[in-house]
Residue, then its C-alpha position, 0 to 999 in steps of 0.5 A: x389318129x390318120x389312115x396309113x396313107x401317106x404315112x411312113x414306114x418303120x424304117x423311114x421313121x426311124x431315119x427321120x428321128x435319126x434326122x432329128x436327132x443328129x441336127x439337135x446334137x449339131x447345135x448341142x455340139x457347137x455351144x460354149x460352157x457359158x452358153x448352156x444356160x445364156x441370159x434369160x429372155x422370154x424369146x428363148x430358152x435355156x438351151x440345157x432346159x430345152x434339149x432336156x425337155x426334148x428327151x422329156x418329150x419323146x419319153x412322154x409320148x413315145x414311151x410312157x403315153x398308153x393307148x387308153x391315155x394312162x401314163x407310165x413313170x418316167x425313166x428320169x426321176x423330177x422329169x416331169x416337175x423339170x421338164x414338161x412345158x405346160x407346168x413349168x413357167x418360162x422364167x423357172x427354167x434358168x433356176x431348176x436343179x436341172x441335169x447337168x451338160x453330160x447327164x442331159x445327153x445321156x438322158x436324150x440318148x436313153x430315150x432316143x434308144x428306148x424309142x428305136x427298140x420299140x419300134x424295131x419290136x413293135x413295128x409302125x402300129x398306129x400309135x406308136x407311128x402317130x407319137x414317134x411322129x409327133x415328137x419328130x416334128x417338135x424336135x425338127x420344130x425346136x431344132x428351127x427355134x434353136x437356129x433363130x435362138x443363135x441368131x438372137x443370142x449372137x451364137x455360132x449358127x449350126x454348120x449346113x452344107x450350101x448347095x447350088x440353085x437356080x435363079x430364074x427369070x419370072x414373067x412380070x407382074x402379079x400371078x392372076x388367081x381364079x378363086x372358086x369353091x375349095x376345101x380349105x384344110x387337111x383331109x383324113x387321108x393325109x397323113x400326120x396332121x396337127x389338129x388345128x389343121x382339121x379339117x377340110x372343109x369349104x370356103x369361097x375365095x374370090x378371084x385375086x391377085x398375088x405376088x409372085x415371090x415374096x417380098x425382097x430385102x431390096x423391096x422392103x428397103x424401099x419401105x424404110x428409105x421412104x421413112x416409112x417406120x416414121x410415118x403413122x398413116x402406114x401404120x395400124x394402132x396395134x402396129x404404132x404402138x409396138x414400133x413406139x414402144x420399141x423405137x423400131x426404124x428398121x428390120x431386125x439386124x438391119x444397120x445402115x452403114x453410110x448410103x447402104x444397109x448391112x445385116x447382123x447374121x450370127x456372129x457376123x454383119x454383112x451387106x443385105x443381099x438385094x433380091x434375097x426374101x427378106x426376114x425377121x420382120x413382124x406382122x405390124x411391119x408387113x401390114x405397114x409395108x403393105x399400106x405403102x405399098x397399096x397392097x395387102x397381106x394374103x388371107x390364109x384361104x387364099x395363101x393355101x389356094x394358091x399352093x395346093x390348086x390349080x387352074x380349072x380345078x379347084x377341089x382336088x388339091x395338091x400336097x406341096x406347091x409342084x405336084x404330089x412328090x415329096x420336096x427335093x432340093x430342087x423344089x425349095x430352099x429347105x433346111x440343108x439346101x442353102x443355109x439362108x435365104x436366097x433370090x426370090x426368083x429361084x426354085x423354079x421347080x418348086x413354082x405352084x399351077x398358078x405360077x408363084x414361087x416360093x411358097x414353100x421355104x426361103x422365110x415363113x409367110x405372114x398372112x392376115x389371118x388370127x389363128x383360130x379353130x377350123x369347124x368342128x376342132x377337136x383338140x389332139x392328145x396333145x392339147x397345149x400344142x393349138x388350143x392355148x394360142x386361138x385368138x392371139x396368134x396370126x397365122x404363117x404359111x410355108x416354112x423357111x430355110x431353116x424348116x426340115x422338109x419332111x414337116x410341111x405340107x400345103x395345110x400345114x399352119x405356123x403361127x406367132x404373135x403379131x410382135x414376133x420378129x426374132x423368127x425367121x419370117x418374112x412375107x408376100x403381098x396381094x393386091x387390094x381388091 
């Protein structure tokens, strides 16, 4: 649990589930009857098992989950046999006597009902607030795994208003970054956190050189022109034996087309936009551009340095790369700004003390890290969302175009398994010491 600081009101909480909500009935909205359930893959799910799990969720922590850690009956009778995530094995979820298409909906309905009720009695007590919070952000997280599943699946992507940007010039070279002493982390006075980012506590970062923007599709082009997919020395053992396992010469969706590369964005194949950040690639393929390059992937100390400090003053931190107020569409490309990723020199207003564009939004950023427990973690209620996933999974820093706003702060932690490159992932680079 956290302090009221930074915390959000009973009506802006409900906003936020309203917000939720109304983008999971976006994508529910859009899908065709034979869609419903779709192949059966181990990057996806069933969409009809993943938006009843949504309700079940919300109902789980929202309504049935009592402050002494007691557990009230489900509205929904075989909800929990059905629907809860730790128990039911991804490849059970094509085959259960789910609820049909209209009994689903009517089962997200009612809880999402039962939900805004108690907080209009109850008000924003610290319990329900952190909950309602926490299902929240799982909904805005399946909501973005939902857009990557359409990608995957060649699906009709949600429908997202493009607005306008700004490209800006940037000074050339890499930002030179001063590194010091730095409480690497989430303090107790910043609202909702997830467990794995507590708590702050202090690292060394020795002064280093970072890319300004992330990497582009032009960049990475590059890579692949120069037969870099083909050509072990780039590559680490781990990195050659996915690329030989699944014969990858290439991006994700990338297709050449003559002298030129195209993409497959959803249903459509299109030319790669050259100064867009480039995404879908895995960790194995950043570390390998990266060695070509002679460059390497950022720590995540030093990713987080550069977001959250500034010259001169390396203790007290900022909540988002520009300041301490909440991001705007000017700030990054967010989820409702652009739709997709844009120039790497845009969103200038989003540029951190240090100079460096973008950590925020556009694609998420692999590190070099293994995501692991900080000192001293404590799981939270919710122990499967961290604890499963130590050791095996790295972590990636600053969400992506399809990422809600609201959800991200400067110590806020993604992670993926190093082969995942149906994510909307992308990356920077450092250089070598």
């Amino acid at each position: 649990m956290t302090t009221a600081k930074n915390q959000p009101d009973p009506a802006t909480l409900c906003d936020r589930l309203h917000a939720a909500r109304a983008r999971t009935l976006a994508f529910a909205a859009q899908l065709k009857p034979d869609h419903w359930l779709g192949p059966e893959l181990s990057i996806v799910n069933p969409p009809l098992w993943e938006l009843g799990h949504l309700a079940w969720f919300q109902e789980h922590w929202c309504l049935r989950h009592r402050s002494d850690g007691s557990l009230a009956p489900s509205m929904l009778q075989h909800a929990d046999a059905w629907y809860n995530s730790a128990i039911v094995p991804h490849a059970q979820r094509w085959y259960l006597p789910l609820l049909n298409v209209d009994q689903t909906l009517a089962y997200l309905r009612d809880v999402f009902d039962a939900v805004l009720a108690r907080i209009e009695r109850e008000g924003a007590t610290e319990h329900l607030r952190y909950f309602a919070q926490l299902a929240v952000f799982h909904e805005e997280m399946h909501n973005e795994a939902f857009h990557y599943t359409c990608q995957t699946l060649g699906y009709e992507s949600e429908k997202v208003q493009q607005k306008q940007y700004v490209t800006d010039i940037l000074p050339a070279g890499d930002a030179a970054i001063g590194g010091g002493r730095f409480l690497l982390g989430a303090a107790t006075n910043d609202g909702f956190v997830f467990d794995n980012e507590k708590w702050a506590h202090e690292v060394m970062v020795q002064p280093y050189r970072m890319a300004r923007t992330a990497v582009s599709n032009a960049e990475f082009a590059a890579f692949v022109d120069d037969t870099g997919y083909t050509r072990r020395e780039w590559w680490s053992d781990a990195g050659w034996h996915w690329r030989t396992q699944v014969d990858a010469i290439s991006p994700l969706y990338w297709l050449r087309r003559g002298a030129h590369w195209y993409v497959r964005r959803f249903t459509q194949t299109i030319p790669i936009t050259p100064n867009a950040a480039v995404i879908h690639v895995n960790g194995y393929e950043a570390e390998a551009y990266c060695n070509w390059a002679q460059r390497r992937l950022p720590t995540e100390a030093e990713w987080e340095f550069a977001a959250a400090t500034a010259p001169g003053d390396a203790i007290k931190k900022r909540r988002y790369p520009w300041g301490d107020a909440p991001p705007t569409a000017t700030h990054a490309n967010l989820y409702g700004v652009a739709g997709e990723t844009v120039d790497v020199a845009a969103f200038a207003a989003g540029d951190s003390a240090w100079g460096v564009r973008q950590l925020f939004g556009n694609a998420w950023e692999w590190t070099a890290d293994w995501f692991n427990a900080y000192p001293g973690f404590v799981r939270d209620p919710y122990k499967e969302y961290s604890e499963p996933w130590f050791g095996d999974h790295k972590v990636l820093r600053g969400g992506c175009y399809a990422t809600r706003a609201n959800l991200l702060t400067n110590t806020w932690r993604n992670f993926y398994t190093p082969d995942r490159r149906d994510v909307l992932a992308g990356f920077r680079t450092c250089a070598r010491d």
